[in-house]
N, C-alpha and C positions, 0 to 999 in steps of 0.2 A: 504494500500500500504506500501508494505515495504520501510522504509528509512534506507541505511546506513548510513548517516551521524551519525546515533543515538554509532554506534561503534566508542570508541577513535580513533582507528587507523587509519579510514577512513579520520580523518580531516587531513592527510598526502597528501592527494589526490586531484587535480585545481577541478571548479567547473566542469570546462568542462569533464574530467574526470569521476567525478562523475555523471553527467549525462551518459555517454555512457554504466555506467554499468548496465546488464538485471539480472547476475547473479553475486553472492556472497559465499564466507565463511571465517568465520573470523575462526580461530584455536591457538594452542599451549599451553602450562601451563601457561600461563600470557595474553595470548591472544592478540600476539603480532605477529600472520605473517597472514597474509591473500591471499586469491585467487580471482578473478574476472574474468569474461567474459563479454565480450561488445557488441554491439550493431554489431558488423561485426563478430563477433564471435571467435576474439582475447582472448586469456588466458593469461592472468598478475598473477605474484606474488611479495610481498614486507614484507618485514619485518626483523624477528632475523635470520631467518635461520638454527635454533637448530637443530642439527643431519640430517642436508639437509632436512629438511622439504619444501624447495621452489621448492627443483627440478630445480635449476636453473644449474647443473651439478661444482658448487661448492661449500665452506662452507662459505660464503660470506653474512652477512645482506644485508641488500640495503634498506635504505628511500624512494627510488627512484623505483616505479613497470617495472619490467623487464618481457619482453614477452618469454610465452613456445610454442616455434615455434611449438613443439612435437606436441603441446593440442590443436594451431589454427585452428577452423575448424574442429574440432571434434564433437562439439555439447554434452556438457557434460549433461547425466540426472542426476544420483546422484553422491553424493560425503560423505565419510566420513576418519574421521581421529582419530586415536590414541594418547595415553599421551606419546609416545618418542618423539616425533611423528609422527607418519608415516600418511601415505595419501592415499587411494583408493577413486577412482572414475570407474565408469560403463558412456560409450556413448549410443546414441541413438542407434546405430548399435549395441550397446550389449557388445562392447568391455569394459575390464577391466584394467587398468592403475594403479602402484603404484610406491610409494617413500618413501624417510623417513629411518627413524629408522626401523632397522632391526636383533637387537641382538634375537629375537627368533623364523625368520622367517616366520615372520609376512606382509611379501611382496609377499610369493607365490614362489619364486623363487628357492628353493629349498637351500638358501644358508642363511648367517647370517651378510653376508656384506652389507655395507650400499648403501641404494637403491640415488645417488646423480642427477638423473634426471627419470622421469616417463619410465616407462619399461612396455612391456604388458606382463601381465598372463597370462600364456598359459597352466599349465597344466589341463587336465580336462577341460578348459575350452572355450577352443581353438573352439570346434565346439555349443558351447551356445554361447545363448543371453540374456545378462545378465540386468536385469531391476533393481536392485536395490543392494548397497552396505551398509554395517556396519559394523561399530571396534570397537572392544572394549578395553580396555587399551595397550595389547601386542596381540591382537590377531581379527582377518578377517572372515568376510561372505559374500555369494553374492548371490543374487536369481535370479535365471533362470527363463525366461518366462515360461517354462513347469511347476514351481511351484519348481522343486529341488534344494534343500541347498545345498551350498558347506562350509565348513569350514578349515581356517590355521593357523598357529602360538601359541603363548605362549597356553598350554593343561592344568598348574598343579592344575585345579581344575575341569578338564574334559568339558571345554566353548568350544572345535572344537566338543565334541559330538561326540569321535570314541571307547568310551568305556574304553580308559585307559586315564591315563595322561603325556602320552610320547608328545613334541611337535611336530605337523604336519609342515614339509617343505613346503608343494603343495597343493595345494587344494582339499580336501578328500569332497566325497558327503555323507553329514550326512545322515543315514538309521533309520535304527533300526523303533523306533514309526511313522517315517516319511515316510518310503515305500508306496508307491504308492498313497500316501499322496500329496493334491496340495497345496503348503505354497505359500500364496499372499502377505503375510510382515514381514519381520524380525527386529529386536533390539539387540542390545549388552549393556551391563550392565559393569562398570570393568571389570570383569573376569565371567561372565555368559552371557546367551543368549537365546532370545524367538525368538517364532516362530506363525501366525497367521496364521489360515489354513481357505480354500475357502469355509469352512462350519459355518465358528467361530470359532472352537474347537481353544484353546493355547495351545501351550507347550513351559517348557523351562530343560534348562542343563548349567552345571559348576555348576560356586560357588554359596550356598545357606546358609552361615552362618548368614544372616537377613532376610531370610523369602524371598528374593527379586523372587524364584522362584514359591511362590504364594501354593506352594503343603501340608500347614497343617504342616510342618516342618523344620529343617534347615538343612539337610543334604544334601551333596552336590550330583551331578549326572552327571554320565560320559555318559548318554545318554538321549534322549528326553524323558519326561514325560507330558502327557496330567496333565492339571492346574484343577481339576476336581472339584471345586468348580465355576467354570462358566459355567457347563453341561447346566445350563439351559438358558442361555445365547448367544449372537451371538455378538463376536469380532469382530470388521472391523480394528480397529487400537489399537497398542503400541505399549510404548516407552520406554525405561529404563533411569536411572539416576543413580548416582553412585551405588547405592546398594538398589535400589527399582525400584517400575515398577508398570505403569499407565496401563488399558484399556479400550475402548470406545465402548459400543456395536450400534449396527444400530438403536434403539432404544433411541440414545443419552444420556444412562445412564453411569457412570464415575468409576469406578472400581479403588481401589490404593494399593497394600502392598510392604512389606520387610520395609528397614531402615525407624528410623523416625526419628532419632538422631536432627535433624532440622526441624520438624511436617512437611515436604515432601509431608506426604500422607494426609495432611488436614484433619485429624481427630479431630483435637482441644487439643491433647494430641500429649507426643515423645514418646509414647510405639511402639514397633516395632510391624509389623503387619502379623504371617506367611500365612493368607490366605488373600485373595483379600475381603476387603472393598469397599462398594458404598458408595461412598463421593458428596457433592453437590446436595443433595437428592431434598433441597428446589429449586434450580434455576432451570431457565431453560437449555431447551434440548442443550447438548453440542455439538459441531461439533468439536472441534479440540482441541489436549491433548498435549502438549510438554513437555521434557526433555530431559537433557542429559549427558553420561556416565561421562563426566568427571566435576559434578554441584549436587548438592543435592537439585535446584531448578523444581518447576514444574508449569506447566501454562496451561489454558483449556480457549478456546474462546467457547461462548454459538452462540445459533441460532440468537439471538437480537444483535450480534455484540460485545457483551460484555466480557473484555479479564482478568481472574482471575490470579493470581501470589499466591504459598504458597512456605514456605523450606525456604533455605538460600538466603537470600534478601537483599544482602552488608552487609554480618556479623551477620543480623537479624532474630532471629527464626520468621518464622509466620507461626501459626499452623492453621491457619484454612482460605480457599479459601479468598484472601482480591481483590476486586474490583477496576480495575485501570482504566485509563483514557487513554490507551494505545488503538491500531485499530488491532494490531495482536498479537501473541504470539512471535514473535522473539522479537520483543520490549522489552520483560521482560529481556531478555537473554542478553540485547545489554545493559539494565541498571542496573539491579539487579543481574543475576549471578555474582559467584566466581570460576573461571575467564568468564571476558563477552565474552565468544564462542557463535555460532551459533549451533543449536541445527540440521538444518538441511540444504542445501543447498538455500540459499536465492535465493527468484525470486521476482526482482523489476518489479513490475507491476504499468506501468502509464496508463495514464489517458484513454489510448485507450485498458484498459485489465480489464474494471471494472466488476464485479460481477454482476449478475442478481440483486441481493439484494443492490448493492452499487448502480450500476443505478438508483433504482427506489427511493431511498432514497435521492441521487442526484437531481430526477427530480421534488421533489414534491415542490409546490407551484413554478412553473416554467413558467412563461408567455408563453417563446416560446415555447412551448410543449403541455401545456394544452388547452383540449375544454370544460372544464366549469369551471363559478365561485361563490363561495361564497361572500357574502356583511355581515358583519359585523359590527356594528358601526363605519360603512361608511369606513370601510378597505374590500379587497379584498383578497380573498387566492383561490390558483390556482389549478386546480386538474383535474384528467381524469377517464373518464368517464368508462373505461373499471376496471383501477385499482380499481373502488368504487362498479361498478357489483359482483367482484369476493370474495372483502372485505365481501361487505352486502348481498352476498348471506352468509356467513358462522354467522354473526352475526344474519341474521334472521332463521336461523334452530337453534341456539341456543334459540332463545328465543321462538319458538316451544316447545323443551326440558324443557325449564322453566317453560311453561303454562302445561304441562302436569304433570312434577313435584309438581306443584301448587294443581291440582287437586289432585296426589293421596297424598298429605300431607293435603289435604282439605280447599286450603283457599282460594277457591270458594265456600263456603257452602250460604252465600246470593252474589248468582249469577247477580239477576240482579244491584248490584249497587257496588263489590267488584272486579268485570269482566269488568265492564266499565270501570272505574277507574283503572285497572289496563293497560285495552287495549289503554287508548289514548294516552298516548304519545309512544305505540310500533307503530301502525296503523299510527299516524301522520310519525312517522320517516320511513316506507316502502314507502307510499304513496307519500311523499315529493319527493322520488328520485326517483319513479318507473313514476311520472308523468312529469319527465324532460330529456328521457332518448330519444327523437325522436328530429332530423334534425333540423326539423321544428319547434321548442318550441323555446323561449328565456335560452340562457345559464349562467342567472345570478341568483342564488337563495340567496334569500334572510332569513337570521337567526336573531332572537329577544331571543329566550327563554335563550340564554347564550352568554357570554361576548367573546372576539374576542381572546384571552389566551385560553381559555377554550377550542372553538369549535376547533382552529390552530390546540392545542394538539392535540384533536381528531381524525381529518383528518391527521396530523403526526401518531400517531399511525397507523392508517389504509398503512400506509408504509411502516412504520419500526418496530412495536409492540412494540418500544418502549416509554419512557412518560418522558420528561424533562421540572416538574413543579416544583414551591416552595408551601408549603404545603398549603398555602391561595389558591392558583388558583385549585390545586390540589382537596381542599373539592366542587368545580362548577365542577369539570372533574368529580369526585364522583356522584353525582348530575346527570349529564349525563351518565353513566355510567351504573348506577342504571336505568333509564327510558328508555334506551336503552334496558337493559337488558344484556349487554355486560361485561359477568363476569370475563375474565383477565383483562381487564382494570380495573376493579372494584376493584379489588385483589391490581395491581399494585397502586391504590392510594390510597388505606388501608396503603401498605406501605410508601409512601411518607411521609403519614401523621404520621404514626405508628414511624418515624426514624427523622421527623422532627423539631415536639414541643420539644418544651424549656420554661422556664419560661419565658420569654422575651418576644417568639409570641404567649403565649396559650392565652392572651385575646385578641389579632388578628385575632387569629385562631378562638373562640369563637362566635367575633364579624360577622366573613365570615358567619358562620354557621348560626348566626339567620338570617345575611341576606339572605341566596340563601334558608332557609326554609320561609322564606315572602316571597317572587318571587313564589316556587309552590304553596303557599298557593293562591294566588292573579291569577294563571292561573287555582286552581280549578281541579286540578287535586290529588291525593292519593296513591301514589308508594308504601311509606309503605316500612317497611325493613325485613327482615326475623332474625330467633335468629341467624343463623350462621355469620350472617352479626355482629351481637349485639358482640357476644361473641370474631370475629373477632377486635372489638375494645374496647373491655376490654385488651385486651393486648397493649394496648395504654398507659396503666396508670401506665410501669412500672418503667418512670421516678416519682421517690417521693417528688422531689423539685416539680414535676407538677402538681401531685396528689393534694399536699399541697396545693398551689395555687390554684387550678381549686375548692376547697372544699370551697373559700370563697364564689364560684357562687351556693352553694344550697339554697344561699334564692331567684334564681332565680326562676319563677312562673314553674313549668310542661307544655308545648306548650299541647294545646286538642291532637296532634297526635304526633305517632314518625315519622318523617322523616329519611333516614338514616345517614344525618348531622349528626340532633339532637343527636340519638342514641348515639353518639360518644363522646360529651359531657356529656351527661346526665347520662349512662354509668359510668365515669370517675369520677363525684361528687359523685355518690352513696355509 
């Protein structure tokens, strides 16, 4: 959920106030004027008022949010604004409204005067509906539901896309590569601008002296060009940033080039980039990419909730994807850009606008909700019964793919007692749930083989996919993981562990391990780990102070078996 308060300017504003707001945007070169719409569907502006930016019809700050009678009631969908700065917004009804700064015609109006309260645009555009708006430093786009671009204002590096660099008055419909072309998303860069078409294809025009147009070179272009290094590829979303540009395919793969002067495009380096790079190769599948024209910062929230920041981060280079503790992407925008603008039209979504994904992440170990439960050394954790069918149907076709993989790398070759062993605790874990799944049963199952940290994780995971252990509980979640057969989880506390030892806990961590390897020893069971698992925690050892350390345990005795604990330790002394 987004919170404004995270913006200075917002703490201007009673509590009451701030609660009535649904929608948001903070704007200007200091990011010092803001817009709001409320719960009745009132439009407020407050702040410097730089070249009539508030549209309040004079050149007046105001600390104090003053209402645009104009905007009440309009129902605004997007909004965007320029570095004069001027202001476009599109309603639901498609209309298109602007203000602001207006030296080169960058309002539509066909003039150069200053726009000092919202005016509609009208040419060309008068019989569209217009779904979505972008500006880029001096100059306007807007997309029509049919898919047609329109472009106006500042041209001198060909960003309205009419083939020269003369500026457009009025709103010109960009052609050329875009004829009978459906474009679903547009971005504006400073002085360039993309286009995402209903098939994937990109394309972009203007200014390309950093690569930000993605085409193999830095030359600019006065008309659209497909991005033709993402042929193989399918676009759903981008963004642009000052002079670089992000894209997302359906796929949830994360594409970055142009400027890197502040590592922007998280490559780990500030070399500029002229074709598009897949960045964030290792995490997971991204859903959502942010930037913006006027911030050399960038930000990508994954499918697990998880919200990355790289670029200019309060004056600080970070070149390569850093993991924050943030719920969404404006959040980075609201503390780390320079200046903290909104990157896109904020919508405060409370408690009654949550996500499929936030819900059920919400509801887990939830008394009032749940119809079954786990007993754990004598704690209880809460859970449902449908959410856990849908889970362990997908974990047990993996471990199908497992046994099968097994077989044809052959290590079933003595069947009868290297199959057993491996099948009991897969067999015990279908069976435990498959036989608690009727009316009539008792709904409280009972767990022994792992500790109450352990198993919580695990049925959290089964939530949220995601895993919040310290790396002791973490090598029991491994443990189970591994006899489950459940290989992102497995992965995920590889890492834990792999980012957690220090010299301080590796003989904690050590100690964890001999104990949860006596525990299966004692239930008689033999999981057994595979080399990739091995070779996965060789890469554990490349703290040296831990290396060093961990080397005084080789006169510990070799256990008869490798468990995949062990491995990790044993591994690590060698």
């Amino acid at each position: 959920m987004v919170d404004v308060g995270k913006w200075p300017i917002f703490t201007l504003l009673s509590p009451q106030e701030i609660a009535s707001i649904r929608k948001a945007c903070v704007f200007g070169t200091s990011a010092n004027e803001a817009l709001y719409v409320t719960d009745n569907d009132e439009v407020f502006v407050f702040g410097l008022n730089y070249s009539n930016c508030l549209g309040t019809g004079d050149n007046q700050s105001t600390l104090v949010p003053k209402k645009l009678e104009a905007l009440c009631g309009k129902k605004i969908k997007s909004l965007s604004y320029g570095s004069g700065p001027h202001v476009l917004l599109s309603t639901e009804d498609g209309v298109v409204y602007a203000w602001g700064h207006n030296g080169y015609s960058q309002l539509g109006n066909g003039t150069t005067n200053q726009g000092i309260a919202p005016i509609q645009v009208c040419t060309n555009l008068l019989i569209k509906q217009v779904v979505e708006v972008a500006c880029g430093s001096h100059h306007s786009m807007a997309l029509a539901a049919d898919g047609e671009v329109f472009a106006w204002g500042y041209n001198n590096c060909g960003q309205v896309g009419s083939g020269s660099t003369t500026n457009q008055p009025t709103p010109r419909k960009v052609t050329n590569c875009l004829h009978i072309k459906r474009v679903v998303g547009i971005a504006c860069g400073q002085t360039s601008s993309m286009a995402v078409l209903d098939n994937g294809e990109v394309y972009g025009w203007g200014y390309n002296g950093n690569g930000q147009l993605g085409l193999g070179n830095n030359g600019n272009q006065l008309t659209p060009v497909r991005v033709a290094a993402l042929h193989s590829v399918c676009v759903n979303q981008i963004v642009c940033g000052y002079a670089h540009t992000l894209a997302l395919t359906d796929e949830g793969l994360l594409y970055a080039w142009g400027a890197n002067t502040y590592g922007q495009l998280g490559t780990g380096n500030k070399n500029n980039l002229l074709s598009p790079a897949h960045i964030m190769v290792e995490k997971e599948r991204v859903v959502e990419i942010a930037a913006c024209h006027s911030a050399h910062t960038s930000a990508a929230k994954t499918q697990g909730g998880h919200v990355y920041m790289w670029g200019q981060c309060r004056g600080q280079s970070v070149i390569l994807p850093h993991l924050t503790h943030f719920s969404c992407t404006d959040d980075v925008f609201a503390c780390f850009a320079t200046p903290a603008v909104s990157w896109r039209l904020l919508s405060v979504e409370h408690e009654d606008f949550l996500t499929v994904a936030e819900s059920l992440k919400k509801e887990f170990d939830s008394p009032e909700t749940a119809d079954l439960k786990f007993r754990i050394d004598g704690k209880y954790i809460h859970v449902h019964k449908a959410v856990l069918k849908i889970r362990l149907g997908k974990i047990e076709r993996e471990q199908v793919k497992a046994e099968e993989q097994n077989r044809t790398n052959g290590y079933f070759e003595d069947v009868s007692e290297k199959k057993k062993n491996y099948h009991v605790r897969c067999e015990h874990f279908r069976s435990m749930f498959q036989s608690y799944w009727n009316e009539d049963m008792k709904e409280v199952i009972e767990i022994d083989q792992f500790s109450y940290p352990v198993y919580r994780a695990f049925l959290q995971y089964l939530y949220t996919d995601t895993v919040d252990l310290p790396p002791e509980d973490a090598i029991g979640l491994l443990d189970l993981a591994t006899s489950y057969c459940e290989n992102r989880l497995r992965k995920l506390c590889q890492h834990i562990i792999k980012r957690g030892i220090t010299v301080e806990n590796a003989f904690s961590l050590f100690s964890a391990a001999v104990r949860y390897d006596a525990e299966t020893q004692q239930e008689g069971t033999q999981p057994g780990g595979t080399g990739e698992e091995e070779a996965g925690f060789l890469l554990l050892s490349r703290e040296p102070d831990v290396g060093l350390y961990l080397r005084t345990l080789e006169s510990w005795p070799e256990p008869p078996r490798c468990t995949p604990v062990m491995n990790f330790f044993h591994l690590l002394v060698r």
